[in-house]
mmCIF file of the N, C-alpha and C atoms, coordinates in Angstrom:
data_MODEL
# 
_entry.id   MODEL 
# 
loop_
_atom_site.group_PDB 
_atom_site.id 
_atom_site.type_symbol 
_atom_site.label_atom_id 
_atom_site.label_alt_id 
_atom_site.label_comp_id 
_atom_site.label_asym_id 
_atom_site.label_entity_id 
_atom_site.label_seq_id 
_atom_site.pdbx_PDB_ins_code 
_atom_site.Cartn_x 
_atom_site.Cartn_y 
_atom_site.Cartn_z 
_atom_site.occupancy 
_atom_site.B_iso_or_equiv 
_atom_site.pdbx_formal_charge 
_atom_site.auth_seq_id 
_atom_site.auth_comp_id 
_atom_site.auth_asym_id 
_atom_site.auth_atom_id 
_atom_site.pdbx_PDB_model_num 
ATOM 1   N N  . UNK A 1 1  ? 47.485 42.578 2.256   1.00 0.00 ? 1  UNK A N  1 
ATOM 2   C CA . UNK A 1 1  ? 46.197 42.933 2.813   1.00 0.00 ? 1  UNK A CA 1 
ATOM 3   C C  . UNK A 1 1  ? 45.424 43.774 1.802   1.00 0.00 ? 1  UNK A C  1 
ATOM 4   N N  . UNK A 1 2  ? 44.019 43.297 1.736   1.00 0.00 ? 2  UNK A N  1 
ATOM 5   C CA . UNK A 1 2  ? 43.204 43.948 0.813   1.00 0.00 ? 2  UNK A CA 1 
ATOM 6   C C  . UNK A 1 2  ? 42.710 45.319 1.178   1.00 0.00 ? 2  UNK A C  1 
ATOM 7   N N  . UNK A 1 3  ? 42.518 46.043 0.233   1.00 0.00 ? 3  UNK A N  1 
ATOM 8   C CA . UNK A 1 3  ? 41.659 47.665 0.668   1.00 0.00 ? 3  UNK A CA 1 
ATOM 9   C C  . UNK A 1 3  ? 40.616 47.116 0.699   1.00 0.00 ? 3  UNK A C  1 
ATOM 10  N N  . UNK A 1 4  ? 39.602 48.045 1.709   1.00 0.00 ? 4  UNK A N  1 
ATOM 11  C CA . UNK A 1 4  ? 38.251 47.918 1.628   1.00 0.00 ? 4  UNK A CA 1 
ATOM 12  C C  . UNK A 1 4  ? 37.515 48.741 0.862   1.00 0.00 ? 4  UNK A C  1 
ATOM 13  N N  . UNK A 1 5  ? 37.125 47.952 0.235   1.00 0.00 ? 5  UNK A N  1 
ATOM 14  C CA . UNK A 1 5  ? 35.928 48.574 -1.206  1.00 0.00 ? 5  UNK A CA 1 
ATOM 15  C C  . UNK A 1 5  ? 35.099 50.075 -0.673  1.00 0.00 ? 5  UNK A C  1 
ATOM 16  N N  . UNK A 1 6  ? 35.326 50.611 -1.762  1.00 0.00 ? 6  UNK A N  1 
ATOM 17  C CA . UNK A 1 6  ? 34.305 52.121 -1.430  1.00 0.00 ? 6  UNK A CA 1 
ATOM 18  C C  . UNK A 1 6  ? 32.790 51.930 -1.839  1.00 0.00 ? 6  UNK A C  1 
ATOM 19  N N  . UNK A 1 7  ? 32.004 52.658 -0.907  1.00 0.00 ? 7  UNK A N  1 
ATOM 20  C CA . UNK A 1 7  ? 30.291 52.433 -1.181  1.00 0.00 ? 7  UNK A CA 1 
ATOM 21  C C  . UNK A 1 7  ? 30.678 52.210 -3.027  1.00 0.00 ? 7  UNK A C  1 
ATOM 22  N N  . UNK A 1 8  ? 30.854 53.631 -3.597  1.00 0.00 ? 8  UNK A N  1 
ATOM 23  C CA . UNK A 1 8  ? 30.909 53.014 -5.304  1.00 0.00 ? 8  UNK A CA 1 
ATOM 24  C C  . UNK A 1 8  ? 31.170 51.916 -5.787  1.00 0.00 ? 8  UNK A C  1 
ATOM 25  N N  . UNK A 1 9  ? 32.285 51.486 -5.444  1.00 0.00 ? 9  UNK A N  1 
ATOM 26  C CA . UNK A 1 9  ? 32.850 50.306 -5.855  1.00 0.00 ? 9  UNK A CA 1 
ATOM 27  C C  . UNK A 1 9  ? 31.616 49.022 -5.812  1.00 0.00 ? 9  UNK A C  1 
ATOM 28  N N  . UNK A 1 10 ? 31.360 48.844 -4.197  1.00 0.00 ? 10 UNK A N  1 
ATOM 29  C CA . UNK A 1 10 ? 29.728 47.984 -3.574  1.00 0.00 ? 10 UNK A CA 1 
ATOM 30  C C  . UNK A 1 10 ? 29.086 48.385 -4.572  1.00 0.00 ? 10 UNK A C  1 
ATOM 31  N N  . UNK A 1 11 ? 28.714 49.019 -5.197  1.00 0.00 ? 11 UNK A N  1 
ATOM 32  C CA . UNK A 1 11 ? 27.508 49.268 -5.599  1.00 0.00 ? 11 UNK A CA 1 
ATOM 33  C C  . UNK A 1 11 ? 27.490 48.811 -6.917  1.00 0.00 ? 11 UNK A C  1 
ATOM 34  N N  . UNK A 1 12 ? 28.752 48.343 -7.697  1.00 0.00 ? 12 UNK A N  1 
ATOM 35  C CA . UNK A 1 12 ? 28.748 48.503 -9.103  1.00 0.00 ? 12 UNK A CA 1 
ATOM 36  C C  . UNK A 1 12 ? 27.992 47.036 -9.301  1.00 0.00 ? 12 UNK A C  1 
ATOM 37  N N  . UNK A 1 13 ? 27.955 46.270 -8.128  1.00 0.00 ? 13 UNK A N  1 
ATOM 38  C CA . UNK A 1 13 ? 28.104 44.592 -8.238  1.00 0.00 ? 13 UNK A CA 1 
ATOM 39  C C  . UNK A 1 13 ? 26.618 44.676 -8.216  1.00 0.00 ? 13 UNK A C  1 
ATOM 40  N N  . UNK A 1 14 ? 25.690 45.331 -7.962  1.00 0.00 ? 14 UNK A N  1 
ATOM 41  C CA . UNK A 1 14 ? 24.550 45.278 -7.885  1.00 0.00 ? 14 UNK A CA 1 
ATOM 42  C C  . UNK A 1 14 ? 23.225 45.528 -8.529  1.00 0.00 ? 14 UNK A C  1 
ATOM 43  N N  . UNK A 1 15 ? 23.855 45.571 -9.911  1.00 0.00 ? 15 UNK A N  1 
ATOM 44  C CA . UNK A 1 15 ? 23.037 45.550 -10.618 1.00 0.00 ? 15 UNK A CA 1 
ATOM 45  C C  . UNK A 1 15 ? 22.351 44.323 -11.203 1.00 0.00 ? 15 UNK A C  1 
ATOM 46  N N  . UNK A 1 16 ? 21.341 44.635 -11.417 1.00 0.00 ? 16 UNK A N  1 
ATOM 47  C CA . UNK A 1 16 ? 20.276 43.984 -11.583 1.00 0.00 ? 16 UNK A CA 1 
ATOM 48  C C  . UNK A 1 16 ? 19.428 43.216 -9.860  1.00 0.00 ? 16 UNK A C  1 
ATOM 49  N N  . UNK A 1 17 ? 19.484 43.759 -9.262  1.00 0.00 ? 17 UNK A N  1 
ATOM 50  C CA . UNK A 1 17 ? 18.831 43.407 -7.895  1.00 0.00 ? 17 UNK A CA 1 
ATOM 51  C C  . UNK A 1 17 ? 17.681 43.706 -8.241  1.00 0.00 ? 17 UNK A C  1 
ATOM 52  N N  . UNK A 1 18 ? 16.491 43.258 -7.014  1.00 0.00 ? 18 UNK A N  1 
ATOM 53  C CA . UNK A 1 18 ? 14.914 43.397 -7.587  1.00 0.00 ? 18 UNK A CA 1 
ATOM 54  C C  . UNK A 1 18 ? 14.716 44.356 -5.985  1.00 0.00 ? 18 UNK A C  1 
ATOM 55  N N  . UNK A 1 19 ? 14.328 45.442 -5.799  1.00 0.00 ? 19 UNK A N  1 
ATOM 56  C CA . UNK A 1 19 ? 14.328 46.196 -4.713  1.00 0.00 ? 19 UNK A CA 1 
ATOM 57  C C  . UNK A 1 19 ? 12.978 46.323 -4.187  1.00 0.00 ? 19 UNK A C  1 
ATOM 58  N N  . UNK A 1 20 ? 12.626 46.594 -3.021  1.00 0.00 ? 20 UNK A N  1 
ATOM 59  C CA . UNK A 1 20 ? 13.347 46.552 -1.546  1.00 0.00 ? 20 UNK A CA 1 
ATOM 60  C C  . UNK A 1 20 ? 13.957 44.560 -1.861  1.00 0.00 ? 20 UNK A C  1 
ATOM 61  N N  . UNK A 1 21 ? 15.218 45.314 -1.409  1.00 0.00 ? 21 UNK A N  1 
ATOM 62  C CA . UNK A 1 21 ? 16.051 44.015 -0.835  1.00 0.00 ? 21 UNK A CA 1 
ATOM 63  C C  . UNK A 1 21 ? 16.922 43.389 -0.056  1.00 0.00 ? 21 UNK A C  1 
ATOM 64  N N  . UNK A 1 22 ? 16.733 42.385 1.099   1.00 0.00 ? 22 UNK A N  1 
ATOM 65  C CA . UNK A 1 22 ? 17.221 42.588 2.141   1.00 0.00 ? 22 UNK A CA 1 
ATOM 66  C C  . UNK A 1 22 ? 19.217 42.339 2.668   1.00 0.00 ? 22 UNK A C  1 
ATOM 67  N N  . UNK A 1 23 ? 19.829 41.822 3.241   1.00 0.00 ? 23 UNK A N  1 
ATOM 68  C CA . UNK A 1 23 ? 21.363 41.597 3.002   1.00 0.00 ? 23 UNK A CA 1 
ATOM 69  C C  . UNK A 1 23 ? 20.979 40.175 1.865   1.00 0.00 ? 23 UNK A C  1 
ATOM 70  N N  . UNK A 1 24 ? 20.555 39.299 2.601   1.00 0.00 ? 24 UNK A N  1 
ATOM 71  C CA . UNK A 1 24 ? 21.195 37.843 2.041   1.00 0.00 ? 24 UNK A CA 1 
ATOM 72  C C  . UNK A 1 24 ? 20.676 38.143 0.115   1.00 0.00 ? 24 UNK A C  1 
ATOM 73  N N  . UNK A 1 25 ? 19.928 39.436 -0.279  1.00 0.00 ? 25 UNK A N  1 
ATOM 74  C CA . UNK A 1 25 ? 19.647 39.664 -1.531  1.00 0.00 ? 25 UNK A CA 1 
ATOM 75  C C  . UNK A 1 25 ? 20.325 40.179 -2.359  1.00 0.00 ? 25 UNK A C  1 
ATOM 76  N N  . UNK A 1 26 ? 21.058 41.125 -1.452  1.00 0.00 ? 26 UNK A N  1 
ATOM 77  C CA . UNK A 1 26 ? 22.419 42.061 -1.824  1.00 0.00 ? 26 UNK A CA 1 
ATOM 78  C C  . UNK A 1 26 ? 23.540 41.323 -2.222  1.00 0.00 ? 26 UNK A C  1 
ATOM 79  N N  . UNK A 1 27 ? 23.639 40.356 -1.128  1.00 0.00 ? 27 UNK A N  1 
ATOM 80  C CA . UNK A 1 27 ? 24.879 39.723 -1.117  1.00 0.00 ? 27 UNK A CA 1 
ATOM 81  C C  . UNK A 1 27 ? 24.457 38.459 -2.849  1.00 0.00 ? 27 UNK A C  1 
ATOM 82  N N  . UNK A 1 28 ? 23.100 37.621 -3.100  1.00 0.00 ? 28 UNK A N  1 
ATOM 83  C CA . UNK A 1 28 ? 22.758 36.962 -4.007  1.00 0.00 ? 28 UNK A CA 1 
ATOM 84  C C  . UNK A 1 28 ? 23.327 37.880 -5.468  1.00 0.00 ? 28 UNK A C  1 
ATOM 85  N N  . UNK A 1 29 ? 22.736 38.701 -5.781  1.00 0.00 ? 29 UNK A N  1 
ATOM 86  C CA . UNK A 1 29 ? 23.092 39.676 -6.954  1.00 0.00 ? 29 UNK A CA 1 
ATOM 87  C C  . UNK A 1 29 ? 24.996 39.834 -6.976  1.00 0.00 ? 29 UNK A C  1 
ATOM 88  N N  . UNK A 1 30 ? 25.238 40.082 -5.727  1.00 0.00 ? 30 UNK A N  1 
ATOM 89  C CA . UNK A 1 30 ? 26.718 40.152 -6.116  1.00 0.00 ? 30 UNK A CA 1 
ATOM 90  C C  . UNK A 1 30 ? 27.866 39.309 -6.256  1.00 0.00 ? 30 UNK A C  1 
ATOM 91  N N  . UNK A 1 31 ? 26.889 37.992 -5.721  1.00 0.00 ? 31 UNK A N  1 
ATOM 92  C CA . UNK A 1 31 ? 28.151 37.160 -5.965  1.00 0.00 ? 31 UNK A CA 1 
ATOM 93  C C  . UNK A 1 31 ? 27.835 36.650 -7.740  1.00 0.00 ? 31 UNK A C  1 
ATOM 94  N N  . UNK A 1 32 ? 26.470 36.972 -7.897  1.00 0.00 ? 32 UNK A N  1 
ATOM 95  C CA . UNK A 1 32 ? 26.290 36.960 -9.271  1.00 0.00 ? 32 UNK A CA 1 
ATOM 96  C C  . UNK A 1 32 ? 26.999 37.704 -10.585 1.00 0.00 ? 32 UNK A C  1 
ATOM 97  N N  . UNK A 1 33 ? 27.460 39.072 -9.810  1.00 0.00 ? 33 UNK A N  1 
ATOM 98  C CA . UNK A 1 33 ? 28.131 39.906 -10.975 1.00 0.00 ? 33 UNK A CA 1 
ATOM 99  C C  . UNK A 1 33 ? 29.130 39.530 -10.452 1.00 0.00 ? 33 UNK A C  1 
ATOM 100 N N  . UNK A 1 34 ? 29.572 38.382 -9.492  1.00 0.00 ? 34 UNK A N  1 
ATOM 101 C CA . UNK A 1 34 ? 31.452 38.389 -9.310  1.00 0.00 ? 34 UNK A CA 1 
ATOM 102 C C  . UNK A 1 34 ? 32.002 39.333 -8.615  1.00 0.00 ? 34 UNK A C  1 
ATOM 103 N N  . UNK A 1 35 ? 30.973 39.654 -7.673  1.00 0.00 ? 35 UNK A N  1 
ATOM 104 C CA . UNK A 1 35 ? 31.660 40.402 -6.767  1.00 0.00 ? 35 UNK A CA 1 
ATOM 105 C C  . UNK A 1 35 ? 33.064 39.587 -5.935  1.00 0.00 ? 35 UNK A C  1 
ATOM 106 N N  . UNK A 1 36 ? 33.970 40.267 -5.667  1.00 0.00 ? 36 UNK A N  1 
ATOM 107 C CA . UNK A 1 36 ? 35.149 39.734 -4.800  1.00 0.00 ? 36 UNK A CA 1 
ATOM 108 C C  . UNK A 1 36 ? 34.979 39.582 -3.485  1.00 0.00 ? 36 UNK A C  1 
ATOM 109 N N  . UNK A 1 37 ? 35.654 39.233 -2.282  1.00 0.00 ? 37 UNK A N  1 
ATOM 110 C CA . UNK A 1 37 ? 35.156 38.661 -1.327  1.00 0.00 ? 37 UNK A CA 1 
ATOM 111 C C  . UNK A 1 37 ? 35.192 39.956 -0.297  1.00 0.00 ? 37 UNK A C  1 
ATOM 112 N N  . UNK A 1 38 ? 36.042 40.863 -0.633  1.00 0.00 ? 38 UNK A N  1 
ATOM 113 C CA . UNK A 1 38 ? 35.768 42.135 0.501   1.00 0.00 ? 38 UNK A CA 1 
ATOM 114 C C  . UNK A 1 38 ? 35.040 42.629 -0.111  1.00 0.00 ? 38 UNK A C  1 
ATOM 115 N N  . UNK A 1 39 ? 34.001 42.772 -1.190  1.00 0.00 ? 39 UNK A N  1 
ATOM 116 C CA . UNK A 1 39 ? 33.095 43.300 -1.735  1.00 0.00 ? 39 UNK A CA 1 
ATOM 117 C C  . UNK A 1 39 ? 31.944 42.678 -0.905  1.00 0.00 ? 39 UNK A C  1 
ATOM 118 N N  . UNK A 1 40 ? 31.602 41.422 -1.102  1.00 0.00 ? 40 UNK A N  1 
ATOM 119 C CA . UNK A 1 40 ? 30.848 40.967 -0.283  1.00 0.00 ? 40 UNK A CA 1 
ATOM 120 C C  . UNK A 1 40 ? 30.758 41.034 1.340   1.00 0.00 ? 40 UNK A C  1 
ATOM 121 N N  . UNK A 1 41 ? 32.340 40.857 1.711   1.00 0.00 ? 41 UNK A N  1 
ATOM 122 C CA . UNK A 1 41 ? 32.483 41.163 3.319   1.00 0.00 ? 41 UNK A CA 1 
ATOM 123 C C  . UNK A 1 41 ? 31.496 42.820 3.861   1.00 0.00 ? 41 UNK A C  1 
ATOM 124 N N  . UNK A 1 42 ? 31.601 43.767 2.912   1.00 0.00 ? 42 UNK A N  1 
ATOM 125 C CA . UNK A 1 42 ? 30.960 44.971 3.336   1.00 0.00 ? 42 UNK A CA 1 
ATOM 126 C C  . UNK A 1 42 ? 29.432 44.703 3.223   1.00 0.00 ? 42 UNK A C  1 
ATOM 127 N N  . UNK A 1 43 ? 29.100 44.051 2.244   1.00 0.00 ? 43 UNK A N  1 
ATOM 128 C CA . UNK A 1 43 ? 27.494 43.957 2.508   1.00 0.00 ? 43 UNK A CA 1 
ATOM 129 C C  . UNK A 1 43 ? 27.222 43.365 3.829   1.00 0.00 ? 43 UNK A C  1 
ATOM 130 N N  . UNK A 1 44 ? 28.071 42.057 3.944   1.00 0.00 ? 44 UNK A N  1 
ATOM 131 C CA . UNK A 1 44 ? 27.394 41.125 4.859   1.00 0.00 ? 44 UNK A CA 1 
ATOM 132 C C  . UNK A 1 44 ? 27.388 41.935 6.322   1.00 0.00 ? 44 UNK A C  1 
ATOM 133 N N  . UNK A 1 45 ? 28.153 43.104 6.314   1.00 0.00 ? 45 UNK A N  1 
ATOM 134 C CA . UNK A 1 45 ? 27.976 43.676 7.790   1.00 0.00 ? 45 UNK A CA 1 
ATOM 135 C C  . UNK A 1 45 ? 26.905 44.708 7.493   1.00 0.00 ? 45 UNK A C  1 
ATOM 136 N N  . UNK A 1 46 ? 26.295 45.280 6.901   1.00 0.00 ? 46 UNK A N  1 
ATOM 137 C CA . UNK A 1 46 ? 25.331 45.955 6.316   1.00 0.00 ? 46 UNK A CA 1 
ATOM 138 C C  . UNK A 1 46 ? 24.025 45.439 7.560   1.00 0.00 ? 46 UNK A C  1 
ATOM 139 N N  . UNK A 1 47 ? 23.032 46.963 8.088   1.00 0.00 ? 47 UNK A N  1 
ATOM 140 C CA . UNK A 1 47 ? 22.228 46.057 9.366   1.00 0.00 ? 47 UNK A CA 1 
ATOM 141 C C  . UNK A 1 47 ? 21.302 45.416 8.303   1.00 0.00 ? 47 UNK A C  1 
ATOM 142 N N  . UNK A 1 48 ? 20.604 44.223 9.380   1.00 0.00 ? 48 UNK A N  1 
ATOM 143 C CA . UNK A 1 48 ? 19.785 43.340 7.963   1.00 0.00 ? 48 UNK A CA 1 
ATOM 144 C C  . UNK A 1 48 ? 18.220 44.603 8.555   1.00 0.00 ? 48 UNK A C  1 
ATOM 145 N N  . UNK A 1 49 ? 18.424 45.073 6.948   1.00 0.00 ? 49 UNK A N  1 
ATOM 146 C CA . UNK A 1 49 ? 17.017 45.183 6.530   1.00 0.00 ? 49 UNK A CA 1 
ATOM 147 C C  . UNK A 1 49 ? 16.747 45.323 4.987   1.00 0.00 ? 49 UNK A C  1 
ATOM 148 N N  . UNK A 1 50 ? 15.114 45.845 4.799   1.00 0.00 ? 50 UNK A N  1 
ATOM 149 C CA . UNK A 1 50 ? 15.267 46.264 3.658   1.00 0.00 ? 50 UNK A CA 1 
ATOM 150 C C  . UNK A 1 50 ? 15.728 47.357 2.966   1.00 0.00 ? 50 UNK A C  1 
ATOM 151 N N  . UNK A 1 51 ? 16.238 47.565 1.614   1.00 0.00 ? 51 UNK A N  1 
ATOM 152 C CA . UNK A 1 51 ? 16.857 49.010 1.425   1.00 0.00 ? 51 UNK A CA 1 
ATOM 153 C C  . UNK A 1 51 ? 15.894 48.935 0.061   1.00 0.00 ? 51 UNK A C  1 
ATOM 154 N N  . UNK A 1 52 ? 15.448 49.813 0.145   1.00 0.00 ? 52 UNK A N  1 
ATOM 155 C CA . UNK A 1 52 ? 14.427 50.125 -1.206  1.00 0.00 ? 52 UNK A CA 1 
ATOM 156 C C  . UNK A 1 52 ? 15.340 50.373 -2.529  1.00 0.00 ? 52 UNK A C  1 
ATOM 157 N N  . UNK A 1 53 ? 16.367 50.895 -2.865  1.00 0.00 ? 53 UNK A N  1 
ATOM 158 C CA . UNK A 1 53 ? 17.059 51.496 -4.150  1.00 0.00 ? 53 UNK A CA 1 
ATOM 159 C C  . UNK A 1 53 ? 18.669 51.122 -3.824  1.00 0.00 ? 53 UNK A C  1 
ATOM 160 N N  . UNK A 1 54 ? 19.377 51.609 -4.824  1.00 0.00 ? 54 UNK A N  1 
ATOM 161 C CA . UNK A 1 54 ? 21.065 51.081 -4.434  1.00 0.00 ? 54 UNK A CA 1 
ATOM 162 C C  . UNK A 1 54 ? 21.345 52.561 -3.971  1.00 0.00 ? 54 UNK A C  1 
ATOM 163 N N  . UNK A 1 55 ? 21.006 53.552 -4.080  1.00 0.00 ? 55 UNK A N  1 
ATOM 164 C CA . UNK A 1 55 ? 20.920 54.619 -2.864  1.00 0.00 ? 55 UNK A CA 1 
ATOM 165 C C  . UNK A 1 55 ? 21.277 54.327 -1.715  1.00 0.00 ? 55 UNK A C  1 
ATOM 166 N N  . UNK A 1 56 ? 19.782 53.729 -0.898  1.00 0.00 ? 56 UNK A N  1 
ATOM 167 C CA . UNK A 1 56 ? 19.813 53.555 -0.053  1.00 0.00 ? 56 UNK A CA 1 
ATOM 168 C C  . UNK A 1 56 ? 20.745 52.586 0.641   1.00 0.00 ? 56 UNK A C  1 
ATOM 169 N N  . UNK A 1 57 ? 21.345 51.856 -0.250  1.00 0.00 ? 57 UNK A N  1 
ATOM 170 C CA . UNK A 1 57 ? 22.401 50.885 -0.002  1.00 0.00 ? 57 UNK A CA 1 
ATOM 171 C C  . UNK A 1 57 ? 23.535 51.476 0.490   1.00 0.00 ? 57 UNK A C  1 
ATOM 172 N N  . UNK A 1 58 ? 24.215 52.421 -0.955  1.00 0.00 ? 58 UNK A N  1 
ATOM 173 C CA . UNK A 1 58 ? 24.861 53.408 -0.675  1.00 0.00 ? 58 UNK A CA 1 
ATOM 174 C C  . UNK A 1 58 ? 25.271 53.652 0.653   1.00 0.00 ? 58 UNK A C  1 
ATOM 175 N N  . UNK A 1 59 ? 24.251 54.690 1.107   1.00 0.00 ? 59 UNK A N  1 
ATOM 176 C CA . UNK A 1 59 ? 24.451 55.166 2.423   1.00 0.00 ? 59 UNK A CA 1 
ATOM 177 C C  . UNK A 1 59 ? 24.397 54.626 3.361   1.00 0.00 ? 59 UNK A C  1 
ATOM 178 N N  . UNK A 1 60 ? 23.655 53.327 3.418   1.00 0.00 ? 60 UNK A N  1 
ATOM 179 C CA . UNK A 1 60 ? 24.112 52.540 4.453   1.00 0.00 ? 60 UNK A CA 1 
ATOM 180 C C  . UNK A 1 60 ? 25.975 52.025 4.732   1.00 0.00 ? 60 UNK A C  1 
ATOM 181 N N  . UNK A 1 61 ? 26.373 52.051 3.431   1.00 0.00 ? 61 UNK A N  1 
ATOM 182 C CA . UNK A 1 61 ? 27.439 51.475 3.491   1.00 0.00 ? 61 UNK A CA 1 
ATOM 183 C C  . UNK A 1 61 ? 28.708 52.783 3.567   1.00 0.00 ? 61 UNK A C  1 
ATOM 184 N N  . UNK A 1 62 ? 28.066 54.144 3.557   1.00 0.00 ? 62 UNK A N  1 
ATOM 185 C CA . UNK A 1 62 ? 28.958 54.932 3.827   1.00 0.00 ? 62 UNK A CA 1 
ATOM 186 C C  . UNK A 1 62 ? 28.655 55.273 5.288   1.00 0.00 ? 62 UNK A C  1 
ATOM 187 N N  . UNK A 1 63 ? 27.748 55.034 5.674   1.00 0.00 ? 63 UNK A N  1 
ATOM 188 C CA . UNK A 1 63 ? 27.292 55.753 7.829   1.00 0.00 ? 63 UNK A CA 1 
ATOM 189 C C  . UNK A 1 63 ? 28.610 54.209 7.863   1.00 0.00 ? 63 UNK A C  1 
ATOM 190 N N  . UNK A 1 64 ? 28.383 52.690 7.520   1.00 0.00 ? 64 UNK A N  1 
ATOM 191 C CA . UNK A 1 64 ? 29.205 52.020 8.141   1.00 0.00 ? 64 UNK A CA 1 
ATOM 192 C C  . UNK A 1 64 ? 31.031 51.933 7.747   1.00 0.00 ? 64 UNK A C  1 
ATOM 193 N N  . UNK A 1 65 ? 31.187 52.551 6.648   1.00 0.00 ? 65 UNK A N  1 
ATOM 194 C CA . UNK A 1 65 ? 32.747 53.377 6.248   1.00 0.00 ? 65 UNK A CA 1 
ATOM 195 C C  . UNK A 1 65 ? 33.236 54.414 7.438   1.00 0.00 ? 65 UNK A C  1 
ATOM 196 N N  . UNK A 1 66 ? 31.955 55.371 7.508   1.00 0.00 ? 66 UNK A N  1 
ATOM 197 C CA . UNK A 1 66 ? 32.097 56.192 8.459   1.00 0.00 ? 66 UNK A CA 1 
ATOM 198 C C  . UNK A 1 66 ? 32.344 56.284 9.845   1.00 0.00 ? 66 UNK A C  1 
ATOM 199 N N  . UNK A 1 67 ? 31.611 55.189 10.239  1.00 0.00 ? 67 UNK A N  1 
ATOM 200 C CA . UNK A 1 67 ? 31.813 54.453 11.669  1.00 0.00 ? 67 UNK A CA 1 
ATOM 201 C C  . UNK A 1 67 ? 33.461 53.864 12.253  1.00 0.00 ? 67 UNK A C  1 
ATOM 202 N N  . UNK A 1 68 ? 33.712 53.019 11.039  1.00 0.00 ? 68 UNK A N  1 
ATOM 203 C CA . UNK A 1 68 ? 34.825 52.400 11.165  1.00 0.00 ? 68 UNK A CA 1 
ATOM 204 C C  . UNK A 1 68 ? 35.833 53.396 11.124  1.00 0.00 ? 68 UNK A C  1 
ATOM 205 N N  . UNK A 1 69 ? 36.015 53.765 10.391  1.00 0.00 ? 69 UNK A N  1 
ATOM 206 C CA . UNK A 1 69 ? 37.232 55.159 10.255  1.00 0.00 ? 69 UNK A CA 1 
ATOM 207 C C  . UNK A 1 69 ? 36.970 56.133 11.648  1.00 0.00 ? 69 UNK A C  1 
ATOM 208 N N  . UNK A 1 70 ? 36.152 56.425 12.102  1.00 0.00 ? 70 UNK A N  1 
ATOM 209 C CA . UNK A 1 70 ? 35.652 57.367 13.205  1.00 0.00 ? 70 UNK A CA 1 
ATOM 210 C C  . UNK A 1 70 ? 36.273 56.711 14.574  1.00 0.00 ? 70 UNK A C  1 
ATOM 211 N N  . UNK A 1 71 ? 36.149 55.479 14.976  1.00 0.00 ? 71 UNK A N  1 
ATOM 212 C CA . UNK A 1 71 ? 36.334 54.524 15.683  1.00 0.00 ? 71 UNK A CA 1 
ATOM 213 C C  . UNK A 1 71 ? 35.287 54.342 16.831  1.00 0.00 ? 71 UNK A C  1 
ATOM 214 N N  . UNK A 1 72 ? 33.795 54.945 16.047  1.00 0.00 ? 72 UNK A N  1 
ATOM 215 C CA . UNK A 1 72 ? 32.285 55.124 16.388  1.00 0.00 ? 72 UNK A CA 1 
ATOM 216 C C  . UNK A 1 72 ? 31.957 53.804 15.761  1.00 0.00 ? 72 UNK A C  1 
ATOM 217 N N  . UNK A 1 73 ? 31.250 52.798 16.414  1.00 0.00 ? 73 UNK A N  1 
ATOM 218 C CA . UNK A 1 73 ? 30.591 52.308 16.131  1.00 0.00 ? 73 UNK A CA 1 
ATOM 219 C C  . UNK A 1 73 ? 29.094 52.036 16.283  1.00 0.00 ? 73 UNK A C  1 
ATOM 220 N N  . UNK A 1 74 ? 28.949 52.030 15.393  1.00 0.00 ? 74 UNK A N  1 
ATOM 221 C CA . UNK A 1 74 ? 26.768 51.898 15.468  1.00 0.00 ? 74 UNK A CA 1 
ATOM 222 C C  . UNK A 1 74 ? 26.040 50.956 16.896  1.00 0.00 ? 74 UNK A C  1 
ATOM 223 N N  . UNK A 1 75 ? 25.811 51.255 17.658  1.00 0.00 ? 75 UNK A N  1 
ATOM 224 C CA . UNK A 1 75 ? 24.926 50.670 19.045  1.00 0.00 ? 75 UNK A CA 1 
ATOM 225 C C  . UNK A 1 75 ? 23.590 50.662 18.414  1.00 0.00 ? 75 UNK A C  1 
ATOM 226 N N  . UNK A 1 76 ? 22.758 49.504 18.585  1.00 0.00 ? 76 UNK A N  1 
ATOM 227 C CA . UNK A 1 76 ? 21.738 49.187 18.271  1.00 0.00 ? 76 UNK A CA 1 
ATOM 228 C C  . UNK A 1 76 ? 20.468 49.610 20.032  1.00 0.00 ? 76 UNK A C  1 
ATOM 229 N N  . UNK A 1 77 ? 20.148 50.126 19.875  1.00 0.00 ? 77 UNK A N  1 
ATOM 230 C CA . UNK A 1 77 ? 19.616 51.226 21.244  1.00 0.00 ? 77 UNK A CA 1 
ATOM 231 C C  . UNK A 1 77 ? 18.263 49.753 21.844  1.00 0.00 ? 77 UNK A C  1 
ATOM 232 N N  . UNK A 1 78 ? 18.430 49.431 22.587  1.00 0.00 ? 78 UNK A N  1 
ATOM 233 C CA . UNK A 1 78 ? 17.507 48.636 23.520  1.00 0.00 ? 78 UNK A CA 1 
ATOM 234 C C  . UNK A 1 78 ? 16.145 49.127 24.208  1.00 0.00 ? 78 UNK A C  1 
ATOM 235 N N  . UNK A 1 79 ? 15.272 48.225 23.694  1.00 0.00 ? 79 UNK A N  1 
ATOM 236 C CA . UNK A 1 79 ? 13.963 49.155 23.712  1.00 0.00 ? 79 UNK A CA 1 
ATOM 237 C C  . UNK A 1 79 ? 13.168 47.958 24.704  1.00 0.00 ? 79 UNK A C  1 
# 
């Protein structure tokens, strides 16, 4: 069984992205640098929007590290 990639790790695959960019853009760039497939598995759960910088990526992908380990998961609030 594979470890799951740390935000750093996500992030290394992403260079050269053109920002704000949304998942299916994240995920384009990384299968480009060869990202591996639990590399990609963490984007693709990433919520779809835009993320302006790999910052903002970042932290998206550490609130959803955070979640999982917590055994909190993110509720999308009904409006």
């Amino acid at each position: 069984m594979s470890m799951k990639p740390s935000p750093t790790e996500v992030i290394e695959y992403l260079g050269g992205t053109d920002y704000p960019a949304d998942v299916e853009a994240l995920l384009e760039s990384a299968r480009t640098n060869g990202a591996s497939d639990e590399v990609l598995a963490a984007l693709s759960h990433l919520p779809d929007e835009d993320y302006t910088d790999q910052a903002a990526v970042e932290r998206a992908l550490t609130i959803a590290d955070d979640a999982d380990t917590s055994g909190i998961h993110p509720v999308t609030p009904i409006r």
